[in-house]
Each structure stands twice: as structure tokens, then as C-alpha cells.
N, C-alpha and C positions, 0 to 999 in steps of 0.2 A: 333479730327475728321479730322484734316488737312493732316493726312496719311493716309487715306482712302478713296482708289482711286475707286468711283461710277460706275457700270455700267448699261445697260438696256438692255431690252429683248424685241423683239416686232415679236408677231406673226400677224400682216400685219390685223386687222380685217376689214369687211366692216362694220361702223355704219349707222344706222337707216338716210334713207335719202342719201347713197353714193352707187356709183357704184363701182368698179374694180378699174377705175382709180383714183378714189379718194381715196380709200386706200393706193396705194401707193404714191401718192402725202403728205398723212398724214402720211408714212413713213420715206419722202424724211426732211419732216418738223423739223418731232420729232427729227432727227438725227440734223439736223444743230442748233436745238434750244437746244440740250445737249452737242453737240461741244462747243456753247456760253457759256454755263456754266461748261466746264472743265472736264465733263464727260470724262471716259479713254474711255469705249469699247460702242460698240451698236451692239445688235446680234440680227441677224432672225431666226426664226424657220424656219420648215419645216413641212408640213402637207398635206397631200392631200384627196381633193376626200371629201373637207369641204368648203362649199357652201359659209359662213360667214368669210373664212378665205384666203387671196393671197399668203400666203407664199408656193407655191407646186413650183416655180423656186427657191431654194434661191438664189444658187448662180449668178442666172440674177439681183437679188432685191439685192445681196450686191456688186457689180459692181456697178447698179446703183447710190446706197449710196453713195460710195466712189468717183464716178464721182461731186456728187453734196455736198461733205465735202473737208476740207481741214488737217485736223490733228487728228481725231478721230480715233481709232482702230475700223474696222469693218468685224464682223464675223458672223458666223453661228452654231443658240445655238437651231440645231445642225444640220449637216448633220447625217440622219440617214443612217449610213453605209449598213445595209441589203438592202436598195433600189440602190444601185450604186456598180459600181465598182471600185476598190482601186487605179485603172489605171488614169480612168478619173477625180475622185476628185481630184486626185493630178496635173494633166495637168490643172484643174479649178482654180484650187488656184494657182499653179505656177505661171501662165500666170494673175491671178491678184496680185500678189507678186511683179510680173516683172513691170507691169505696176503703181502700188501705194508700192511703198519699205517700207517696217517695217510698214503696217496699216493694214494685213490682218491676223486674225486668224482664226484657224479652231477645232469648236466645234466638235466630234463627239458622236452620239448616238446608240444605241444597238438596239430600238424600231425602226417598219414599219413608226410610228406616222400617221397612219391610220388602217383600218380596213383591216382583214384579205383577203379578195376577193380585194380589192383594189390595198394591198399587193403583189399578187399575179400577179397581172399585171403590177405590176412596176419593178419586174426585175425577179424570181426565188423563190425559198422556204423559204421562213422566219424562218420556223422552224431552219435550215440550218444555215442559214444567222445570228440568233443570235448565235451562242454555234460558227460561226468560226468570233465572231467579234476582241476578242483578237488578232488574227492572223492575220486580216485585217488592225487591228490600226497598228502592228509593220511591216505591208507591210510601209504602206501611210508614217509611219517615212523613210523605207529604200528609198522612191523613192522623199524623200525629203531633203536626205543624201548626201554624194560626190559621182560620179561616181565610183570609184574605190572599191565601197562597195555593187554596185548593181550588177544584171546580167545583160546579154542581153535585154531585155525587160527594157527601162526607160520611167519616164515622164515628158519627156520636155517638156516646161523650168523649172520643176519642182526642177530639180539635182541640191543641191547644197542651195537651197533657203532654209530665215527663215522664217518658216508661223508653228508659236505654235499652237502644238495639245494640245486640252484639251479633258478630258473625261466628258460627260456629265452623270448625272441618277438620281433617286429617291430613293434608294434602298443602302444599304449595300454592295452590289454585284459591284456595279460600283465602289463603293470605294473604294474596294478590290482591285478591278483590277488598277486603275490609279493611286494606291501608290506600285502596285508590280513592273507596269511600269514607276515608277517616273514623272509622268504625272500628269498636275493639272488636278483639280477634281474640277466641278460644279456643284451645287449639285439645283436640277427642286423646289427650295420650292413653288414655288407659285401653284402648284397642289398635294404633297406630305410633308406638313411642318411638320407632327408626326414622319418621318423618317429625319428628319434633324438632326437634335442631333446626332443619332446613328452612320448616316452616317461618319459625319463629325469626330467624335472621330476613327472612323474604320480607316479611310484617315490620320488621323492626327500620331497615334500609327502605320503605317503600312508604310508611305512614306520612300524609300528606299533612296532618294536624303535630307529628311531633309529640305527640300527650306518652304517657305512660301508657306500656301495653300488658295486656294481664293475663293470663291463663287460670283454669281451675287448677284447683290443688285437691286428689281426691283423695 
């Protein structure tokens, strides 16, 4: 067990008897009381437009984390790509890359991780927005690449920095995709665990880099 390196997932909940701010205060908690115990990663969702739930900034809520940790990797499990665009995640993460070096990753997801009217007002057509997510992960890699490999258009301070992508999903499909892109693959068990297994052998048979493949451990 001593080579297996723990991680956590926290979708920010409010419980019974807390507000807003206690939620993330019981975030801020969770994370430094899993640093003490050697935990590698702690990742936030993303969700909106859910009453019970803080996590709709994440990237404000993993700034914060990292502001109040000192050696823990802290990411987002996941930024769902259809709600953002490939420009600004990357200028997000760059610019906390820049400021906490080697402790920031970046989940991403395929899903609105809300409801379709909700969807709808967070940026553009989701329908759209999943089927061009392929093309958006292998944007968010080039604008986190060296300059001399992008165009015009960059996202500084992004150029140049290391902030690992990973593919997030529950499905076969995502596994597919983040071993065609040699990309890890995390696989949502704790709401699709029947699809784990499949997944994970799709991922495992299909990774074009060969590397070691990882899941959360929640």
C-alpha cells in the first residue's frame, strides 16, 4: 500500500446546519487535514445552479485551497470544458501555476455538470460543446505548450507551464479518448462504479504512451 498515492474529490457540499461559508471553510479543512496525512492530490468539482452544492467557481475554491496548504496537489476534478472557454481555463491555471509551481492540476470534463437550461446560460450549445471537446482538450495542451508551437492568440502566463491535464468521465468514451491522447484518465466511480471495470481496461489496452494509469481514490 506504501505506493499508493491517495487522492480526494470534494464537491464543496453545504451540510445540515451550515451556510455558504461554512462549506468552504469545511473545504479549506478537509484539504489541510489530508496534506497531514500525505495525501498527493485534492480536487474540486464543478456544478452549478445546485442549491446544496459551492463548488460553481472552482477555480476561485482551488486558489483558495492552495493559498491555505503548503505541499498538496490541488486540482479540478473537473473543469467541465462546454461551460468555458479554452482561452480562459488556460490563463486560470497558468496564472495559478505561476503563483504555487508544480501543485496545480487540471481535471477536465465533457459534461455541462448541470442541467440543460442552466447549461445554456453558462456559455453557448452543449450539444456543440461536447462532440468539439476533443479539440478543445488538444487546444488547452497547445496554449500550455512553448510558444513557438502556438499562433497568435496565447494564454499567458500560461505558455510554457506544467499544469497536467487529465481526462475526467464515467463511460467507455472518455477512456477512449484520454489513451488516444496519452492523457490520464479518472475515472467518476463514486456515481458510475458498473462502468469502472470496462472503463478502465478500455484506458489501459488503448494508452498510446504506455505510462501508468491512475484513478481517484475517494
Amino acid at each position: 500500500m506504501k505506493d499508493v498515492r491517495l487522492s480526494a474529490l470534494n464537491l464543496v457540499p453545504i451540510r445540515e446546519g451550515q451556510d455558504d461559508k461554512d462549506a468552504i471553510k469545511d473545504m479549506v479543512k478537509l484539504a489541510q487535514n489530508l496534506e497531514a496525512l500525505d495525501y498527493d492530490r485534492y480536487w474540486i468539482a464543478e456544478h452549478h445552479n445546485a442549491p446544496n452544492l459551492v463548488s460553481s467557481a472552482t477555480a476561485l475554491l482551488i486558489q483558495h485551497t492552495l493559498e491555505h496548504t503548503s505541499k498538496i496537489r490541488v486540482g479540478s476534478g473537473g473543469i467541465m470544458l462546454p461551460n468555458h472557454a479554452p482561452l480562459i481555463v488556460a490563463e486560470q491555471f497558468g496564472t495559478m501555476e505561476t503563483v504555487f509551481p508544480n501543485r496545480v492540476d487540471l481535471g477536465l470534463g465533457r459534461a455541462p455538470g448541470t442541467d440543460m437550461m442552466t447549461a445554456s446560460a453558462l456559455r453557448r450549445d452543449q450539444h456543440n460543446g461536447v462532440y468539439e471537446f476533443p479539440d478543445e482538450v488538444e487546444q488547452l495542451a497547445t496554449y500550455f505548450g512553448p510558444s513557438n508551437q502556438q499562433s497568435y492568440v496565447r494564454a499567458y502566463p500560461a505558455v510554457n507551464k506544467n499544469v497536467p491535464l487529465y481526462i475526467l468521465g464515467s463511460s467507455t468514451d472518455s477512456a477512449h479518448l484520454a489513451a488516444r491522447k496519452g492523457l490520464p484518465y479518472v475515472f467518476a466511480g463514486h456515481f458510475a462504479p458498473q462502468q469502472m471495470k470496462r472503463s478502465n481496461v478500455k484506458f489501459i489496452k488503448n494508452y498510446s504512451n504506455h505510462q501508468k494509469y491512475c484513478k481517484n481514490l475517494i
